[in-house]
N, C-alpha and C positions, 0 to 999 in steps of 0.2 A: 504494500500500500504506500502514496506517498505522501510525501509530507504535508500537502495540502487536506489532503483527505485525514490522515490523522488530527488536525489540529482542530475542525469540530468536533467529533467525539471525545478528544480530550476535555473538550471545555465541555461539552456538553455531561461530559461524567462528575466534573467538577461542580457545578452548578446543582446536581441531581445529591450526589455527597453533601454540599455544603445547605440545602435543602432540608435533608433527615436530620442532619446535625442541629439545627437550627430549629424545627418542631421538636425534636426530642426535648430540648433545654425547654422548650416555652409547655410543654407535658409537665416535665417534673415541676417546674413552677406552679403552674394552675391546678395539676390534680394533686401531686404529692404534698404540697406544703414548703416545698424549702423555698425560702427566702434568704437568696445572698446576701443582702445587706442586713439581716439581723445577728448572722453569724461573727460577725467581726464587732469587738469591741475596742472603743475611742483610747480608753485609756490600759489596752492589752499588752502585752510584754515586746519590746522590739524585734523587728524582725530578723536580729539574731540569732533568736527561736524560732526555728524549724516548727516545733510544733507548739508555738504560743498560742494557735486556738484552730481547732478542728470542725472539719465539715461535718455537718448535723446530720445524720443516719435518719431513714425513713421511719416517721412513728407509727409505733402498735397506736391501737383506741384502746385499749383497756391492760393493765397492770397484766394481766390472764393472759394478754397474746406475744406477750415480747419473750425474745425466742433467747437461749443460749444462759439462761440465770442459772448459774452454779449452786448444788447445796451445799449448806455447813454455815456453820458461822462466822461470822465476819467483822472485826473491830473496825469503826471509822471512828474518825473526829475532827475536830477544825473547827470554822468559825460560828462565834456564835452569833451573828449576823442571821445563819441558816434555821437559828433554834421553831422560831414558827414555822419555816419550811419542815423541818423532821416533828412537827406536833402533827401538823396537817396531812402530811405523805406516810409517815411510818405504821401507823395502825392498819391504815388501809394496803400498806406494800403485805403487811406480812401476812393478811388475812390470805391475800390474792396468790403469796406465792411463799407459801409458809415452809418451805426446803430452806427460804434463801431466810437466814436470821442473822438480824444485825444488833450491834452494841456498839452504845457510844460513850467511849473513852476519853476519862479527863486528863491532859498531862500528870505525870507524877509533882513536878517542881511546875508552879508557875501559874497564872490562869492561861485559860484556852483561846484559841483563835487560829486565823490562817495562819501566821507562822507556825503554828507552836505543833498543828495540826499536819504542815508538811514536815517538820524536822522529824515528828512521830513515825511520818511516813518512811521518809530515808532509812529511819533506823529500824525499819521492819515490826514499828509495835503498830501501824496501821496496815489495813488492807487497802483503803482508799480513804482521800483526805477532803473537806469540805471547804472551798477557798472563795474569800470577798474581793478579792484580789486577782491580779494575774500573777502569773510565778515570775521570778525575776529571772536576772539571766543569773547571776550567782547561784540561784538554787539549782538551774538547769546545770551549772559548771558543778556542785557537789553531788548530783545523782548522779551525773558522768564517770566521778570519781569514785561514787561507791559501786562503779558499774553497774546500774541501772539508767534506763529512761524515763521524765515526768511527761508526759499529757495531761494538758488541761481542756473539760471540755463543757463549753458553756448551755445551760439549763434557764438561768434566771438573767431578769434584768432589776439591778436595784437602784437606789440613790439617796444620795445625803442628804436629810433636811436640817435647814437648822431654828433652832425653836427660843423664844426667848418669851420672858414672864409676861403672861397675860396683858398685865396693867400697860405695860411699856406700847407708845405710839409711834412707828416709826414705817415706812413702807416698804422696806426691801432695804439689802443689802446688795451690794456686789462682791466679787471676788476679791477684789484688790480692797475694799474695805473690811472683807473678813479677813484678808490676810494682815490687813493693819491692827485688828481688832485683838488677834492671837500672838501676831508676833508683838507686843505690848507696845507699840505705836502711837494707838488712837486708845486712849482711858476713858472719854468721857462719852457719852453719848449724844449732849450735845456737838460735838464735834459732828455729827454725822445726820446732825437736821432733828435729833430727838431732846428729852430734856435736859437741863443740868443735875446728869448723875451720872457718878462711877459705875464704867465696864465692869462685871463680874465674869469673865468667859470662865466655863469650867469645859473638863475633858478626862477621858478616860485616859492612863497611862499612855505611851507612845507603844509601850508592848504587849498592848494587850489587845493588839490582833489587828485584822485588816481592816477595817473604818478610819481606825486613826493614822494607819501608816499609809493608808488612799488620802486622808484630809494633807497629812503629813508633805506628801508627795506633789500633791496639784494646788494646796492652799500653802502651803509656808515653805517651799520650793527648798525641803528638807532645811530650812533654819530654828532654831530651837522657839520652843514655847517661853512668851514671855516672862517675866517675871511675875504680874497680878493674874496667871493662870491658876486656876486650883484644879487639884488632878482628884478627881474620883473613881471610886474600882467598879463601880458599874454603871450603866445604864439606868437603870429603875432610883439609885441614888440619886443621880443626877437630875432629874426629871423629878424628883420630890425637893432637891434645894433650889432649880429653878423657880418650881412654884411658887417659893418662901422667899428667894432673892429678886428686887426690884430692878436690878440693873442689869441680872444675869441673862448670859446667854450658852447655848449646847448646839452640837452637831450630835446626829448616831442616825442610824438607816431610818430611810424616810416609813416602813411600816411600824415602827417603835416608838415614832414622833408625832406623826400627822394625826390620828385621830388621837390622842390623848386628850382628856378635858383640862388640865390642869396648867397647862402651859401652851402659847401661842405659835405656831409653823410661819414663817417667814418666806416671804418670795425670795428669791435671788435670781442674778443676772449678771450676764459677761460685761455689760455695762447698766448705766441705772435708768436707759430709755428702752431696756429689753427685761423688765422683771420675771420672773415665772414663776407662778403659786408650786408650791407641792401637792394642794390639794384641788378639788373641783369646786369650782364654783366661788359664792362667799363665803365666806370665814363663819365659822358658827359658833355664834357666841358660846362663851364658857355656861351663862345661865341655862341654855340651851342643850348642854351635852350631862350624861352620857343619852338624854331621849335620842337625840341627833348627832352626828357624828361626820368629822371632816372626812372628805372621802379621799383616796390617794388620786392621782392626776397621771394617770398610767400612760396617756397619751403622750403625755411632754416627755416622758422616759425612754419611752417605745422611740421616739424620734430624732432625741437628743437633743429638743429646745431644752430641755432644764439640763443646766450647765454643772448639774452634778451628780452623774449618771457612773455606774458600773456595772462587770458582768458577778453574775455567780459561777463557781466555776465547780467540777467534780474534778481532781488531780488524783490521777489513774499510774500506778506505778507499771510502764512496762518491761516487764520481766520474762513473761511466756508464761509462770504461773496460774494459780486459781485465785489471787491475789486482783491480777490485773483483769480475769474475767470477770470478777466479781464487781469493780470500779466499772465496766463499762458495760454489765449488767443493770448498774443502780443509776449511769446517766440516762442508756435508754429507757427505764423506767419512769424517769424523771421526766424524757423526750416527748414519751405517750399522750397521747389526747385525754388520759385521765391524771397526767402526772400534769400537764402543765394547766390544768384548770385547778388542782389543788393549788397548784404555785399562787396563782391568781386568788385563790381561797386565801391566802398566807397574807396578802398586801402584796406580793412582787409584781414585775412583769412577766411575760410567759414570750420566750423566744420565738413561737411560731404560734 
């Protein structure tokens, strides 16, 4: 044949290829569910890591149809960020596949969280580890070393709110005045268009997991916490001296914050002409709750207007063991059309 005569059927095969390839990809979008742009998170590990976040596996609809769940038992743990997620997911995982039984493990030394949760991991006392965070590259360089590999692979979407005492009137913050606020910059609140009265910022430890080593990372561009910081060990404390403190203010995951009656959710914004509620709608008054309650703003999360957004992540040690089928047993389960409307049960976002 000659060369003339080959050169339409080449194109014309090319054309014909590039055709199937092209319905295929717009199939799995419309029937399967994967959405590429929800897979990838803003603030995920560089892409020095190879495997800083992974393509989403097609979901079962029910805990019952997701295939390859290993039995025996199995220790996780990590952040407690996750803790509503495993109140709302875990009754229901082990009714559905009661072979596969899990236990969640506190560090020996320390409180718990994303770090504390992958060190566990490395050091073989976890099966899989629960992360608010993405993995850094230094942890991906010490599982290398213990010869292993981490996978991280994302399930949820969450976000920092930050909340300050009812009484206090002020509209919003932005980044660069929360970062003022924390790194002890700006004291007073009138500085920032509110009354004359002293900043109270309170926070939980720097090591007590991934909330504050994310606020850490994107709000105070790892510089130390000021000096009028007061550091408290949890959450639920913090959120009862808010109440009590006039000037105070808190960051912690927006489902811990937003609907609380006791203290106030604040907009925030990359500048102060783009605020973003955390929650829907109007702000409901404290008289008003618990009958009513602020609802979370899953929309601005899902999208990334609200400028303080993260993934959740399941960090899956791979080894070849029953270890890492078990990590990638309890993501797909999480993936499921009944895993990610619990998620949604919990206050998170739901990936797909």
């Amino acid at each position: 044949m000659s060369q003339k005569s080959e050169t339409p059927a080449l194109l014309l095969a090319f054309l014909i290829t590039a055709g199937l390839l092209g319905g295929g990809a717009w199939w799995l979008t419309q029937k399967v569910g994967i959405n590429p742009g929800a897979i990838f998170s803003s603030n995920s590990a560089s892409s020095s890591s190879p495997n800083s976040v992974n393509q989403l596996p097609p979901g079962a609809k029910e805990f019952t149809q997701v295939q390859n769940v290993p039995e025996g038992l199995f220790s996780y743990g990590g952040s407690t960020t996750w803790a509503p997620i495993r109140g709302q997911v875990d009754p229901l995982l082990q009714t559905a596949q009661p072979n596969f039984r899990l236990r969640y493990v506190d560090p020996v030394s320390g409180p718990p969280g994303s770090t504390a949760g992958i060190r566990m991991l490395m050091r073989d006392e976890l099966a899989f580890a629960q992360s608010s965070r993405p993995l850094t590259d230094q942890e991906y360089q010490q599982a290398e070393q213990r010869g292993m590999k981490l996978k991280q692979i994302p399930v949820a979407i969450d976000g920092l709110a930050v909340a300050v005492n009812p009484g206090l009137n002020i509209p919003g913050l932005t980044l660069e005045q929360l970062t003022a606020i924390y790194t002890g910059q700006v004291t007073n609140w009138r500085s920032l268009g509110g009354p004359n009265l002293p900043i109270q910022p309170l926070t939980r430890p720097i090591t007590a997991g991934g909330t504050v080593e994310l606020f850490s990372e994107q709000i105070l561009k790892q510089k130390p916490f000021g000096p009028n910081v007061q550091l408290v060990p949890t959450t639920t404390e913090a959120l009862r001296k808010l109440a009590a403190s006039p000037g105070g203010i808190y960051f912690a995951s927006a489902p811990e914050v937003v609907e609380q009656c006791t203290i106030k959710p604040i907009a925030i914004g990359r500048t102060a002409n783009e605020l973003v509620s955390p929650y829907q709608g109007a702000l409901v008054p404290a008289d008003q709750c618990p009958a009513q309650r602020n609802q979370l703003n899953t929309a601005v999360f899902q999208t990334g207007q609200y400028p303080l957004t993260r993934s959740l992540f399941v960090v899956v040690k791979q080894n070849g063991q029953t270890e890492e089928q078990a990590g990638e047993a309890y993501a797909n389960l999480l993936l499921s059309a009944q895993g990610q409307e619990l998620i949604a049960k919990a206050g998170f976002v739901p990936v797909r």
